[in-house]
KOLMI-396869 format. One record per residue (C-alpha): residue in one letter; x negated, y negated, z. Coordinates in steps of 0.1 Angstrom, whole numbers, plus 5000, padded with zeros to 4 digits. Layout:
   aa     xx     yy     zz
    A      X      Y      Z
...
end
This chain:
   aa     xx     yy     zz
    X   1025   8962   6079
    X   1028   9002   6080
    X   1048   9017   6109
    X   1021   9024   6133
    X   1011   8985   6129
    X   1044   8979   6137
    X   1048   9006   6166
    X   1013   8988   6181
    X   1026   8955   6184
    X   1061   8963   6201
    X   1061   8954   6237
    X   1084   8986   6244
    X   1058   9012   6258
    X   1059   9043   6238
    X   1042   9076   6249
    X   1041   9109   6235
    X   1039   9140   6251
    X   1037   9180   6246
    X   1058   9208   6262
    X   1034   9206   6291
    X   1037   9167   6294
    X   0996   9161   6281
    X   0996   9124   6263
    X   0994   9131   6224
    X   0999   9094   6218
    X   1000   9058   6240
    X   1011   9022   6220
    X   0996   8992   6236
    X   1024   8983   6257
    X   1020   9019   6272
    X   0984   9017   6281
    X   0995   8987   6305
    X   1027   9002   6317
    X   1008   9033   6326
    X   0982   9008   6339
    X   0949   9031   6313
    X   0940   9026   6283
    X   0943   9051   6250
    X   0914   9070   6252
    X   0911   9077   6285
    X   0950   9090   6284
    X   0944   9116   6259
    X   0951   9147   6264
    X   0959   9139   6297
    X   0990   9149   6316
    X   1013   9122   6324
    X   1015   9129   6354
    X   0985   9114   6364
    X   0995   9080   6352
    X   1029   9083   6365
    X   1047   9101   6393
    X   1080   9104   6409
    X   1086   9075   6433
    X   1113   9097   6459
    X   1133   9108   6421
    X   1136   9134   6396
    X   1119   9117   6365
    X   1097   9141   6355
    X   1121   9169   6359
    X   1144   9154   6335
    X   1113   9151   6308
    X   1109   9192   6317
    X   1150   9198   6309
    X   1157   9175   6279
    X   1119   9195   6262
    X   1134   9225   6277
    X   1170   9218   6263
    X   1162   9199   6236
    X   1193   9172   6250
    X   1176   9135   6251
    X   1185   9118   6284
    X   1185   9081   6290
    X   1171   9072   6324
    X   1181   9037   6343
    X   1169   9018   6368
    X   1141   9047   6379
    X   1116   9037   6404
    X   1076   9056   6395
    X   1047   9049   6410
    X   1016   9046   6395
    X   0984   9061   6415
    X   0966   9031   6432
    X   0992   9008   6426
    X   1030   8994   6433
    X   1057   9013   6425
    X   1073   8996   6397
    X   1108   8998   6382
    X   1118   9014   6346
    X   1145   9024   6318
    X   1133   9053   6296
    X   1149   9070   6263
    X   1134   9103   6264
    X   1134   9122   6234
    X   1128   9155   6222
    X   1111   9163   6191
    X   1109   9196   6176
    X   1086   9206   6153
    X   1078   9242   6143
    X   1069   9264   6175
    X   1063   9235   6201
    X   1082   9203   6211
    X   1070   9174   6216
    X   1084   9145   6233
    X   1089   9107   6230
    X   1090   9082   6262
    X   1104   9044   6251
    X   1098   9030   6289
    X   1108   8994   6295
    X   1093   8978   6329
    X   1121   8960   6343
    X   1109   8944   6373
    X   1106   8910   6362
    X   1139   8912   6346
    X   1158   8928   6378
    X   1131   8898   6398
    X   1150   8872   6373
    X   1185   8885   6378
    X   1181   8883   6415
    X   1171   8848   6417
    X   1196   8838   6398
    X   1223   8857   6413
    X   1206   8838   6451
    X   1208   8803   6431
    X   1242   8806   6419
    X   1256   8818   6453
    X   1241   8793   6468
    X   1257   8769   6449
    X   1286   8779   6449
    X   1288   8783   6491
    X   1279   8747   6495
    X   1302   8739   6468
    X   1328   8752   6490
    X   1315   8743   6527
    X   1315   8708   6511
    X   1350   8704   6506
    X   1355   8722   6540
    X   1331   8697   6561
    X   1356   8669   6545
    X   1388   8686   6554
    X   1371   8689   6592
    X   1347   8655   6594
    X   1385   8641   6587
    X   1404   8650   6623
    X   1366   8646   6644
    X   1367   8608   6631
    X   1410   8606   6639
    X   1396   8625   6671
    X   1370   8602   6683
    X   1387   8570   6674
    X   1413   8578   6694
    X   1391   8586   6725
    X   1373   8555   6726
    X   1408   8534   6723
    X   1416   8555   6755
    X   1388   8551   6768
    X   1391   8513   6765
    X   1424   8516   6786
    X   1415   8540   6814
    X   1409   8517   6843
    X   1389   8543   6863
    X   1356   8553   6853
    X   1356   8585   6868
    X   1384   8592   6841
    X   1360   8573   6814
    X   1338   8603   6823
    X   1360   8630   6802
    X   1363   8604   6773
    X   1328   8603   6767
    X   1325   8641   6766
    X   1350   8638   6738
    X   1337   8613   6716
    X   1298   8631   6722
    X   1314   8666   6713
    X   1331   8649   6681
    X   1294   8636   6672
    X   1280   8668   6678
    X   1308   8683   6653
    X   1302   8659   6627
    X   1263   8661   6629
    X   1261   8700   6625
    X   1282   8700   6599
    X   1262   8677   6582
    X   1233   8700   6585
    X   1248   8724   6573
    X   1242   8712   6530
    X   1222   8704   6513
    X   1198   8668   6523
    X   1212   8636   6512
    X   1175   8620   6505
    X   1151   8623   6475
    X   1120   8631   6482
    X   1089   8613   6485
    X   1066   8633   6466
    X   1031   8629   6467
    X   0998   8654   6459
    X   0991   8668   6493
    X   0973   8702   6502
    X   0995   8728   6507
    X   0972   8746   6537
    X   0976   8710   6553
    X   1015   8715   6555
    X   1008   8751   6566
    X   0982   8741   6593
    X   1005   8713   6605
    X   1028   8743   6611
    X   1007   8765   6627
    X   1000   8744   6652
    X   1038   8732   6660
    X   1041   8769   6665
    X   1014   8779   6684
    X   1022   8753   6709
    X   1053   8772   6721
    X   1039   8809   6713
    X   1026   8832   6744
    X   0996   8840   6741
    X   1008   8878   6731
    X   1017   8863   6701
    X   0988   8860   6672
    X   0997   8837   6638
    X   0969   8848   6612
    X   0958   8833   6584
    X   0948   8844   6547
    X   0942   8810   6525
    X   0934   8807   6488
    X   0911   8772   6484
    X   0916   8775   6452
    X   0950   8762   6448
    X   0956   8731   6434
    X   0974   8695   6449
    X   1007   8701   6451
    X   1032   8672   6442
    X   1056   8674   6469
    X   1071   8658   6505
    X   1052   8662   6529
    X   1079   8660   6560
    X   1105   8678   6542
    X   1076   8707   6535
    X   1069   8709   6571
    X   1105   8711   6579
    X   1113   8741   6554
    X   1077   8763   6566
    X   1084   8754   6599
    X   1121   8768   6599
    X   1109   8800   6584
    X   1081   8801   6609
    X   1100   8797   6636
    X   1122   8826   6623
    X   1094   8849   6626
    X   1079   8837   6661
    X   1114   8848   6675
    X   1116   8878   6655
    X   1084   8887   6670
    X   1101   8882   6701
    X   1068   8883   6729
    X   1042   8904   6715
    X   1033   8907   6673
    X   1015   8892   6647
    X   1027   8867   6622
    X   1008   8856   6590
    X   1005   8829   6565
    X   0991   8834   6533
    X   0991   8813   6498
    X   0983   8830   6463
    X   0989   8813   6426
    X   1013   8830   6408
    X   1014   8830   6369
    X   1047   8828   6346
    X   1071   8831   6367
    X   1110   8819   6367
    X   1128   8803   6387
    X   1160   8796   6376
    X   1166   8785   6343
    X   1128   8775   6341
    X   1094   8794   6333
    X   1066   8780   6349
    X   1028   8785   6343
    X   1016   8783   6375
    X   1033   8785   6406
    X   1022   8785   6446
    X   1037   8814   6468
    X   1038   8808   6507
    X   1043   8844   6520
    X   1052   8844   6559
    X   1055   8879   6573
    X   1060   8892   6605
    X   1056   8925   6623
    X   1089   8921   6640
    X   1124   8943   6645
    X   1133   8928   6607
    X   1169   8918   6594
    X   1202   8939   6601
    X   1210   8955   6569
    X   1240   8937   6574
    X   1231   8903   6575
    X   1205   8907   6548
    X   1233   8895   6517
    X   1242   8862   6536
    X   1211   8853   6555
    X   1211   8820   6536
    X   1246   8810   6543
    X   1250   8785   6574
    X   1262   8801   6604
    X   1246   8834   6600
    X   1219   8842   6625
    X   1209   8876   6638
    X   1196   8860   6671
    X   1217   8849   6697
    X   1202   8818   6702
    X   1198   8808   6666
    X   1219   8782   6650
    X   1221   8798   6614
    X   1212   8765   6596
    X   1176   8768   6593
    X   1172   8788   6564
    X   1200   8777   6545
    X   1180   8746   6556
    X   1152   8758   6544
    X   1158   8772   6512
    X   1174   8739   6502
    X   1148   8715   6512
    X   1123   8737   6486
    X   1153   8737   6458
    X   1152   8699   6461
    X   1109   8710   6450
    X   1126   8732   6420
    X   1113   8761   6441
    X   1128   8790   6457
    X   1124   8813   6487
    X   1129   8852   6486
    X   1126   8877   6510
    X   1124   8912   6515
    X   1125   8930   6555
    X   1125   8965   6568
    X   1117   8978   6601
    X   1079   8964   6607
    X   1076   8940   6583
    X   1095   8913   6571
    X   1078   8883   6546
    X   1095   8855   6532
    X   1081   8839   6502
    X   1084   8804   6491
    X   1081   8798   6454
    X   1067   8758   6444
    X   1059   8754   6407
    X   1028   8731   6406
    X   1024   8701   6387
    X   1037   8698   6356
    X   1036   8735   6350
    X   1074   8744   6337
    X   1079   8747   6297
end
């Protein structure tokens, strides 16, 4: 195989460029990073493939031609007309050759790489946290037993019941105690999975939720019939949607919109594992969205951004759907916050 046949079947995008940025050349891999093919690029300026997404890329390409310096960019967010801004590393290069300069672009789209890290950095602090709440429920479910013991021997020699009153507070508080803070890991059952319809679990939901909504309050729906059983349980489905729904009724506080939507996603990884086919639950909401602050540990128990909120239903949540092999991910600004819920389907990891 020559060099070009080589160059044409790298999955690095290479483009070439003159002094005033028009595309002299596109690989394969840079007709779908630029999201246009070849001949339609040609003679072209890049800059109608690619623009600055709030950065200075294509300044740099006009100073390293200009200087003749290559520059190695990281981590730099472009947008591409019509679609998503998406994430890149480039090597630009400058090539002199007699009176102009021409320039090479080796771009790598990194989204699904910085999408892998991210999951696995949420996994792996996950884990950890309930590796360490664990050992702290036993060193506090230790004193609420000593605790409750002791108040039901007392109680058993108090001869007025008025006095019985106060023990009975105690030994309901110390069950209280020991029952949220065996919320607060991960389930101690195996699920019953079973093929069920996933817009049965979601409609299930729905109307848990809509019960207790005002009427200012619209949840919308956008369905994809096309999905496949899912092999899954049912109840603890329910439970983990719910929580999340729940999440975003409040956030919505008495007025805003909340939706549910379903999609099939292909190759994507959770973990450790890359499955072919996957079922995203997106739940967004219109609401204030998540302090900035509480956006690293919003799946650690105890951390709630509502007064009134618990901080154990996600953490909840997200468990339940690890104990699917899934995961759930969110994004939130100002607006518009979605959660996603990640559920590989059948028999579709390799």
């Amino acid at each position: 195989m020559d060099i070009r046949g080589i160059i044409e079947n790298l999955t690095l995008a290479i483009v070439l460029v003159d002094q005033d940025l028009r595309i002299r050349y596109l690989n394969p891999a840079g007709e779908e990073c630029l999201g246009t093919g070849v001949r339609h690029a040609l003679g072209r300026p890049l800059t109608g493939f690619i623009q600055d997404a709030g950065g200075d890329f294509i300044a740099h390409i006009r100073r390293s031609i200009a200087t003749g310096n290559p520059v190695t960019e990281h981590e730099v967010s472009v947008r591409r007309p019509g679609a998503d801004e998406i994430t890149i590393n480039c090597v630009i290069t400058p090539l002199a050759a007699d009176d102009t300069t021409e320039c090479l672009l080796e771009i790598t789209c990194i989204d699904h790489l910085i999408r892998i890290s991210r999951e696995e950095h949420l996994l792996s602090e996950n884990l950890a946290t309930r590796n360490m709440l664990r050992g702290l429920a036993h060193e506090i479910k230790n004193p609420l037993g000593g605790l409750r013991g002791a108040a039901q021997l007392l109680a058993k020699e108090l001869g007025d019941e008025r006095l019985q009153m106060y023990t009975d507070v105690i030994i309901g508080e110390a069950d209280r105690l020991r029952k949220l803070v065996d919320s607060m890991f991960e389930p101690k059952v195996t699920p019953e999975k079973q093929e069920l319809n996933v817009h049965n679990v979601l409609e299930h939901v729905r109307r848990l939720a809509v019960a207790e909504l005002s009427d200012d309050i619209v949840i919308k729906t956008d369905y994809d019939p096309s999905i496949p059983p899912l092999y899954a349980d049912y109840d603890l489905l329910v439970q983990a949607i719910l929580n999340i729904v729940g999440n975003a009724v409040r956030a919505v506080e008495t007025q805003g919109e909340v939706n549910l939507r379903t999609r099939v996603l292909r190759r994507i990884t959770i973990g450790e594992t890359c499955h072919r086919l996957v079922v995203l639950i997106s739940v967004t909401d219109n609401g204030c969205g998540i302090p900035e602050e509480l956006k690293p540990q919003i799946f650690f128990p105890m951390v709630s951004g509502s007064a009134e909120g618990t901080g154990l239903g996600l953490p909840l949540a997200q468990s339940l759907v690890h104990l699917h092999g899934g995961l759930i991910e969110f994004d939130s600004d100002p607006g518009l916050t979605e959660f996603r819920v990640l559920l590989p389907l059948n028999g579709t990891g390799y």
